[in-house]
C-alpha positions, 0 to 999 in steps of 0.5 A: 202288115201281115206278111213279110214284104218280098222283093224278087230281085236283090238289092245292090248293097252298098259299103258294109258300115252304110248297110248297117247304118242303114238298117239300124237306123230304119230298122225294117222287117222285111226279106230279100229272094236270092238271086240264081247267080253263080257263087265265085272267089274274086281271085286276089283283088280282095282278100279272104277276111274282107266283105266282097272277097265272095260274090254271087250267092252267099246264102241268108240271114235274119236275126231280130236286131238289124246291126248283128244281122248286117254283120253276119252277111258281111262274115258270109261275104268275107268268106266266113261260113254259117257258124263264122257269121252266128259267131260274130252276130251273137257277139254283135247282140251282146252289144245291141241288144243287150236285153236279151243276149249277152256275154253275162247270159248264154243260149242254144244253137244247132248247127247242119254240117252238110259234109258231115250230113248231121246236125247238132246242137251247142247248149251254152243257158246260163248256169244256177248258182250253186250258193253263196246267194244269202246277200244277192238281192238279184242273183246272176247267173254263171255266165256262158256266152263266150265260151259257147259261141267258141264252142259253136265256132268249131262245129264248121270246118275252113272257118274264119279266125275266132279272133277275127269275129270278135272285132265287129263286136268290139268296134261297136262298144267302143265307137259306138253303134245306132240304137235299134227299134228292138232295143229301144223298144225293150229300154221303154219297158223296164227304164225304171228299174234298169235306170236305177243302175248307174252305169246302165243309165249312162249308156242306155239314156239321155238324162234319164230317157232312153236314147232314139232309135237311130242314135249312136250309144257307147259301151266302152268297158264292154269294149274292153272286155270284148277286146281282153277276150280277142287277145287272151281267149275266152277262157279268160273269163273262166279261169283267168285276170277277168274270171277275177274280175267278174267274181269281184263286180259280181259282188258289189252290186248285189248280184252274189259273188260269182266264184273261180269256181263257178266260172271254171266248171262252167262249159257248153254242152254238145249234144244230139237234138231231138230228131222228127222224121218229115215227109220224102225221107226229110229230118227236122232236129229241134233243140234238146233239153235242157233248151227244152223249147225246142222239145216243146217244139217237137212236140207241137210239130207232132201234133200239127202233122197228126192233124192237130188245130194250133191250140191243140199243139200249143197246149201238148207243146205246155204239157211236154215242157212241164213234163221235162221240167218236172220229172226229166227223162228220155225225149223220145219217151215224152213225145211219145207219151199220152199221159201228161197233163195240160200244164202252164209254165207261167211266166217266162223269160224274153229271149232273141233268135238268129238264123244263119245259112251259106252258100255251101248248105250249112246252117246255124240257128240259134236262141239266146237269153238273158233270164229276164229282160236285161237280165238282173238289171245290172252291169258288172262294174268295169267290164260293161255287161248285164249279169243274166238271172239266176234260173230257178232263183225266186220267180225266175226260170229258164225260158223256152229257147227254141229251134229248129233245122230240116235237111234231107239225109239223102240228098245231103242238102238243107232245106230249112231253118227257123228260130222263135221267140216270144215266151208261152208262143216260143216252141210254136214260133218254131212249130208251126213255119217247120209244119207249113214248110216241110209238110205242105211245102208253104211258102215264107208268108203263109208259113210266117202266118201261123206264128202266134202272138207274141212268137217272132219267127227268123226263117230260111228256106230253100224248097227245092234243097241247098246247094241245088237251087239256090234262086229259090231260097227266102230268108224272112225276119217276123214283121212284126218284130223289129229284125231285118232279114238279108237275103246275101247275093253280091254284085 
């Protein structure tokens, strides 16, 4: 298939656990086109916190596993903001797709507050070790998830209870959630060495074979520490019972002693993206170093507005990458340069996007990561997640976590949103539906099409701006990944 399939009329969804029964179980990549319908508070028959308390126009989601994405449109219906539903589908995907996100790991998203007219972006990577390595044969990182999905949930005003995001994330370590195709396909590629894990062969397989797609996996110490979490707060696992924990599982399999104050020092970041003019008066902001994908994807974008070929992109978004890994420095000063090299990154870490916006024209998108596939490989005995790789440790480095979010500064309303994946094709993931998007006004197929392999793009897009014309707005998951986009109208 080589354009996502769009319908134009919603779907009537059924109960929330149905729907994510449903697309788990079928994992289908695919869209749905909003409906023009009025956005409305069903007076007290439903309560705020529960799905169906809103209807009409909720606004989008697509995220590359089927569950976390199902969840974020069930906050959106809750009356959760986009911030509230990227909280709770991140949480999600630390449970379902643990290759690539999880509490052991961390990410990068930027945020669009349309009352503020600004975007921002919350950096979380998961942190390099400061030492104690001489016995780790796989180091971890220090661990940023949490705390970062806390941080990203305060850049939102009238939000839902932290607390109350964690839940759908804790229910489905301890009961247990449908196997994805995105998952599954991600345990085929490593289930040698992954399986070699004790604790990751119980939970991952069936005597050794990785659990079908569509069956039913538990993580229950993973539950538990979710819900230690829920209670305690997350700054418990940098400063409290579980950071004592974690420094003690960290330990025993291999994975260098994740110190007190390793964890205690450790903190997201709240910075200022990199910001590219569009056209009509339009802003995009890419993610900032040191999530330099998004840099690399400025920098592609640059060259596809000048006229550039995609190649010619691909290789000045490389050649902007190793310049800032190199030598650092000034964004703006690296874009702008015409000295730099052509250079290569090598190898990279696998990484996983999610796309959020609301009724009301915020926005979140967000790339999150393991360092590696599975990161080390290893779970954190009794607390039920895989530590991430250690970035700048022997062959491992960060990947190119890319992102990026166009709005309109004058007519204080958002446009479009878009996350990539894909390693080496990460930043042109991003690059080339802003490009179609914002600078030939390209609807979602043609936009999608310029996604190089292995890049997988989640998009959202509202031509004619949000709030405004709402009908108009797509949302699209890649379709050759294995994500589901939701197009969120109720009733």
């Amino acid at each position: 298939m080589n354009t996502p399939a769009r319908t134009t009329k919603p779907r009537r969804l059924t109960s929330p656990r149905a729907l994510a029964l449903v697309v788990a179980g079928l994992s289908l990549a695919g869209c749905e086109t909003a409906s023009n319908i009025t956005s409305g508070i069903l007076g007290n028959s439903i309560q705020a916190g529960t799905p169906g308390f809103v209807s009409g126009f909720l606004g989008g989601v697509a995220a590359e596993e089927p569950v976390a994405a199902a969840t974020a449109r069930e906050v959106l219906s809750a009356g959760g903001n986009a911030a509230d539903a990227a909280v709770a589908a991140g949480f999600v995907m630390s449970v379902t797709l643990p290759s690539r996100a999880g509490l052991g790991g961390g990410g990068a998203c930027l945020v669009y507050n349309r009352l503020r007219n600004e975007t921002e972006a919350v950096v979380f990577l998961p942190g390099a070790r400061a030492g104690g390595l001489a016995n780790a044969d796989r180091p971890a990182a220090v661990p940023l998830m949490a705390r970062g999905l806390f941080a990203l949930h305060t850049r939102l005003p009238n939000g839902r209870p932290f607390e109350e995001l964690m839940g759908p994330a804790e229910q489905a370590a301890r009961f247990g959630t449908p196997m994805s195709r995105a998952l599954h396909n991600d345990l085929v590629a490593v289930q040698g060495p992954l399986f070699a894990d004790p604790e990751a062969r119980s939970i991952f397989s069936r005597n050794g074979t990785p659990v079908a797609v569509g069956d039913t996996f538990q993580n229950p110490p993973l539950g538990g520490t979710l819900a230690a979490l829920r209670v305690s707060g997350v700054g418990d696992l940098h400063q409290g019972n579980l950071a004592r924990r974690l420094e003690e599982a960290s330990g025993l399999v291999g994975a260098g002693a994740i110190s007190l104050a390793e964890v205690r020092a450790a903190l997201p970041q709240l910075m200022r993206p990199v910001v590219v003019n569009g056209r009509g008066g339009d802003r995009i902001a890419f993610l900032p170093p040191p999530a330099d994908g998004g840099l690399a994807a400025a920098a592609a974008f640059q060259a596809l507005q000048a006229g550039q070929s995609p190649e010619a992109a691909q290789a000045r978004a490389m050649a902007v990458a190793a310049a800032s890994r190199a030598r650092g420095g000034d964004p703006t000063a690296l874009l702008a340069a015409n000295d730099l090299p052509g250079a290569g990154l090598g190898d990279l870490p696998a990484s996983a996007g999610l796309m959020v916006y609301d009724r009301n024209g915020n926005a979140v998108t967000c790339a999150f990561t393991m360092n590696n596939l599975f990161g080390t490989g290893r779970i954190m005995p009794g607390m039920g997640f895989l530590g991430a790789a250690a970035p700048n440790t022997g062959r491992v480095q960060p990947p190119l976590l890319s992102a990026a979010i166009g709005w309109s500064p004058n007519l204080r309303a958002f446009r479009m949103a878009v996350a990539g994946s894909g390693q080496q094709a990460a930043a042109m993931a991003v690059a080339g539906p802003v490009a179609a998007q914002m600078l030939s006004n390209a609807g979602p197929d043609t936009a999608m099409q310029t996604v190089p392999e292995p890049g997988r793009a989640q998009l959202g897009m509202c031509p004619r701006y949000l709030p405004g014309y709402q009908g108009l707005c797509t949302t699209v998951t890649d379709p050759r990944g294995a994500g589901v986009a939701l197009g969120a109208t109720d009733r």
